[in-house]
C-alpha positions in Angstrom: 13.2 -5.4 -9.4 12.4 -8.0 -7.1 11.0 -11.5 -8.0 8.8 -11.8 -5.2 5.3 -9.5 -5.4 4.1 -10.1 -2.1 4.9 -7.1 0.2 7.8 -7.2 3.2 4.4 -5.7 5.2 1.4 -4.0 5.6 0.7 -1.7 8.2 -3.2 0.2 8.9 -3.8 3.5 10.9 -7.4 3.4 10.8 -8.4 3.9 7.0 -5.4 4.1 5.8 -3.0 1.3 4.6 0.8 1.5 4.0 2.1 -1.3 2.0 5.9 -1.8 2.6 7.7 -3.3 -0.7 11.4 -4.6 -1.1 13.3 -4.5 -4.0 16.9 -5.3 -4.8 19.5 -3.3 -6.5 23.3 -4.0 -7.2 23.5 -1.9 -3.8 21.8 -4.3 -2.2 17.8 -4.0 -0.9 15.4 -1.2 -0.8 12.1 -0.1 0.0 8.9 1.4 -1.2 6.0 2.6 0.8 2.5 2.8 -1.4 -0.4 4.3 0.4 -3.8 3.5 -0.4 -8.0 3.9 1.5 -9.8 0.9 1.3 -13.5 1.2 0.3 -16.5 -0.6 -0.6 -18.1 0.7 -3.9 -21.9 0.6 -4.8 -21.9 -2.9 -5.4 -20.0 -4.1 -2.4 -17.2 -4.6 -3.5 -13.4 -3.6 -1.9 -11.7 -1.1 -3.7 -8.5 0.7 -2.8 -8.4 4.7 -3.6 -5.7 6.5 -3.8 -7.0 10.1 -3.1 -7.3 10.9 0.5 -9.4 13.3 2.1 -8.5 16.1 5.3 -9.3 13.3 7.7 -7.1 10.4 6.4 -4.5 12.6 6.2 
């Protein structure tokens, strides 16, 4: 697992965001994509979902 916790990038297509993370094996690095919808919830504040509805998608 890699040491660092900030992610190699971050990429949006309207609301949607792809989070890019690299991690190292004893093959050497690889990535992981995490998809998430950013929202504001009742009270204002940001949330990130991870359900997506027919027009994310």
């Amino acid at each position: 697992m890699a040491t660092n916790n900030k992610p190699a990038n971050t990429l949006r297509c309207a609301n949607i965001k792809a989070t890019i993370w690299q991690n190292v094996s004893e093959k050497g690095p690889f990535f992981a994509t995490t998809f998430s919808r950013p929202f504001k919830d009742q009270s204002g504040t940001w949330r990130n979902g991870t359900s997506f509805g027919l027009n994310d998608l």
